[in-house]
Structures are given as structure tokens and as C-alpha cells.
C-alpha positions in Angstrom: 0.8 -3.1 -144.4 3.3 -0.4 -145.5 1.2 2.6 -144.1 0.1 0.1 -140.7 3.7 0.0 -140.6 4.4 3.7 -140.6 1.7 4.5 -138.4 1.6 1.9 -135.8 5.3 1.6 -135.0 5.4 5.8 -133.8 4.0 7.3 -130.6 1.1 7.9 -129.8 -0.4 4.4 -131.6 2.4 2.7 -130.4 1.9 2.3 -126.9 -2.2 2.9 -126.9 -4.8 0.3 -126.0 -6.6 0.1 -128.8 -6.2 1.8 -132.9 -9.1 1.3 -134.6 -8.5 0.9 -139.2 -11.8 1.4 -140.8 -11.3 0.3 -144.2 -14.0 0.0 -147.2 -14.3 -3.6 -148.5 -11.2 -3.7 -151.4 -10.2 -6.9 -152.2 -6.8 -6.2 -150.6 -7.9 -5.6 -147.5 -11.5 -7.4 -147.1 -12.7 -10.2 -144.4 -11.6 -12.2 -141.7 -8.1 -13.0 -142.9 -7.4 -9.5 -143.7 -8.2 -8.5 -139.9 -6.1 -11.1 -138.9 -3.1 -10.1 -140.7 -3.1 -6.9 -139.5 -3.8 -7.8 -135.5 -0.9 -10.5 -136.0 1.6 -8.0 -136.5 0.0 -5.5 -134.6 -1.9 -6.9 -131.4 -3.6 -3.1 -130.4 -4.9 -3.1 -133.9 -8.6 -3.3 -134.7 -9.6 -3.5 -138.5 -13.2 -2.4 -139.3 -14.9 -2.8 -142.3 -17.4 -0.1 -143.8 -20.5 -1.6 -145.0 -20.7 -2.9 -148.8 -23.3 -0.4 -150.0 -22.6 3.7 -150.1 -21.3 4.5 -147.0 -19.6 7.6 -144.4 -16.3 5.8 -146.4 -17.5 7.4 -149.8 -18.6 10.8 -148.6 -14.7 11.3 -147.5 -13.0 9.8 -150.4 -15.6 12.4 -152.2 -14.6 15.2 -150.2 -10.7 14.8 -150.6 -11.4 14.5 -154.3 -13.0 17.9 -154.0 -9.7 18.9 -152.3 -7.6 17.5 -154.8 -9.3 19.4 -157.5 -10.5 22.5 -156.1 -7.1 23.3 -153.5 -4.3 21.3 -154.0 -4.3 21.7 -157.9 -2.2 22.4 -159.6 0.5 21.6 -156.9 2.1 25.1 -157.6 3.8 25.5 -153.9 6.7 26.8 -153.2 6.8 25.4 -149.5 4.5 22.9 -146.9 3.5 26.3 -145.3 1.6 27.2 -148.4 -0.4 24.0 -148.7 -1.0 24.0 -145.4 -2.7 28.0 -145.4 -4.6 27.1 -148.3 -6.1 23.8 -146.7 -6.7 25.4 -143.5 -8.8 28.0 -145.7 -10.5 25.9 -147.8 -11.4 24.4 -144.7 -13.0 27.2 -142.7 -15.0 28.3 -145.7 -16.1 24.9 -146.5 -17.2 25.2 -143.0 -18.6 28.0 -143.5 -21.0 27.3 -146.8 -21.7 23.5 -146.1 -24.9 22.8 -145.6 -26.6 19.3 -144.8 -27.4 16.9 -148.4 -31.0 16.4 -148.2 -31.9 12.7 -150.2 -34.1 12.5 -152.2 -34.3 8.9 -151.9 -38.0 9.2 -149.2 -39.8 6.2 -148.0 -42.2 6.2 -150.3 -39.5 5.5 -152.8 -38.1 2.6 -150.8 -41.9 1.5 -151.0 -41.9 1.1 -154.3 -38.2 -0.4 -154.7 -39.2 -3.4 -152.2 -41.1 -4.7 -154.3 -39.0 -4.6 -157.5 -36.5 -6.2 -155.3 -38.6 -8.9 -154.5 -39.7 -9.5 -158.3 -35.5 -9.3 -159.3 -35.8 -12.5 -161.4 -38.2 -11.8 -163.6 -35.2 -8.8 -164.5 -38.3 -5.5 -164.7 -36.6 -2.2 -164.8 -36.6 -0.4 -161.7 -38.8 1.9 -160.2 -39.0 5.7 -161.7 -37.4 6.4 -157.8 -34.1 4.6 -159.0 -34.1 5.9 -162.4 -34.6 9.5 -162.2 -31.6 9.9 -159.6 -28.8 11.6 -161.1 -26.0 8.8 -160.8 -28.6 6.1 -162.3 -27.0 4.4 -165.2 -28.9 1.3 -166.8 -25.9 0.2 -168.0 -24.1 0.2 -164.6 -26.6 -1.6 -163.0 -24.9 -4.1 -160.6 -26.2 -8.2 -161.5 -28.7 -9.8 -159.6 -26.5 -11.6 -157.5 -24.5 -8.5 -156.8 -27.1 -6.5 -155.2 -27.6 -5.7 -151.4 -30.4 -4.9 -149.7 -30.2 -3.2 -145.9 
């Protein structure tokens, strides 16, 4: 509420219609009462949750991280004018060199995890599609009742 606070109290989010929060689905700010909270004290507020599984949410808090590691450390600026040039240029040649991510997660592979998913209680390791991708970890492996399916 600290950073609502901050933000919602100055021009322009002041005075506008409508400021949409999109928030990821931490405890502190998850659900129903959550949204209410934040609407109660600010009526043009609008909290929206990110879904539950990997979402848009992630690939920004994994780009930032880039740009905490690769330009703003080690923090050795003299001034805001320096972080600022070096943002903006990290920026245009990130522009620059991006290209799209291609997944390697097909259809054929959600072929063959539907049916794992569907055979969960009997506990079978998962299909070579879920295994052989790089951030596969056995022993990470959310419980049965944590998993989502969309």
C-alpha cells in the first residue's frame, strides 16, 4: 500500500478514470480481499491478477534481473544522468539484438503431457517433453495438488 500510496495520490493517476495494478499472485497481495483493499482506499484503482502458472509477469521480472546484473551493476555512478545513459543504451541495443524465444514446448508435447496429467495419482514420471527442458528439476516438481493445468 506504501508504493499505491506514492503512486496514486500524484497527477496524472490522481484524477484519471481508471489505474489498472497488475500484480502476480504473492500472498500479500492475492484474491478478492486484496482487490478490495486497494479499491477501498483508492476508488479509480483496479487490481489484476496474473495468472498462477508462468506468465508476461515473469518474463519482466526476468528481464529487470538482466538489468540488474548486466547494467546497473556494480552501482558505480557518479550521478542519475549516468544511469539513465546507460539504461537508455542498454535499451536500444537490446532492441536492437532481441529476437523472438521460440518454445520448444510443441503440441505434440502437450499430447503426450495430457495424459500423464490425467494418470497424476498413480505419481509416473513425466513425459521425456517435461524432462529434457532445461529448468526441469525432479526435485522441484510442484505436488499433485499444486499443479495447474490451462
Amino acid at each position: 500500500m506504501d508504493l499505491a500510496e506514492q503512486v496514486m495520490t500524484h497527477e496524472p493517476y490522481a484524477s484519471v478514470r481508471q489505474v489498472f495494478w497488475v500484480m502476480d499472485n504473492s500472498s500479500s497481495h492475492r484474491g478478492k480481499a486484496a482487490a478490495d483493499r486497494l479499491t477501498a482506499r483508492f476508488p479509480n484503482a483496479v487490481m489484476a491478477h496474473s495468472p498462477m502458472h508462468a506468465s508476461w509477469l515473469n518474463q519482466i521480472e526476468i528481464f529487470f534481473s538482466t538489468v540488474q546484473r548486466k547494467v546497473v551493476t556494480p552501482n558505480d555512478f557518479t550521478g542519475l544522468d549516468q544511469v539513465e545513459d546507460r539504461l537508455i543504451a542498454f535499451e536500444r541495443r537490446y532492441n536492437e539484438t532481441a529476437r523472438p524465444f521460440r518454445w520448444k514446448f510443441i503440441l505434440a508435447d502437450l499430447e503426450d503431457l495430457l495424459p500423464w496429467i490425467e494418470r497424476r495419482e498413480q505419481k509416473e514420471r513425466p513425459p521425456a517433453a517435461i524432462t529434457s527442458l532445461p529448468h526441469y528439476e525432479p526435485s522441484r516438481e510442484p505436488s499433485i495438488a499444486t499443479r495447474r493445468v490451462v
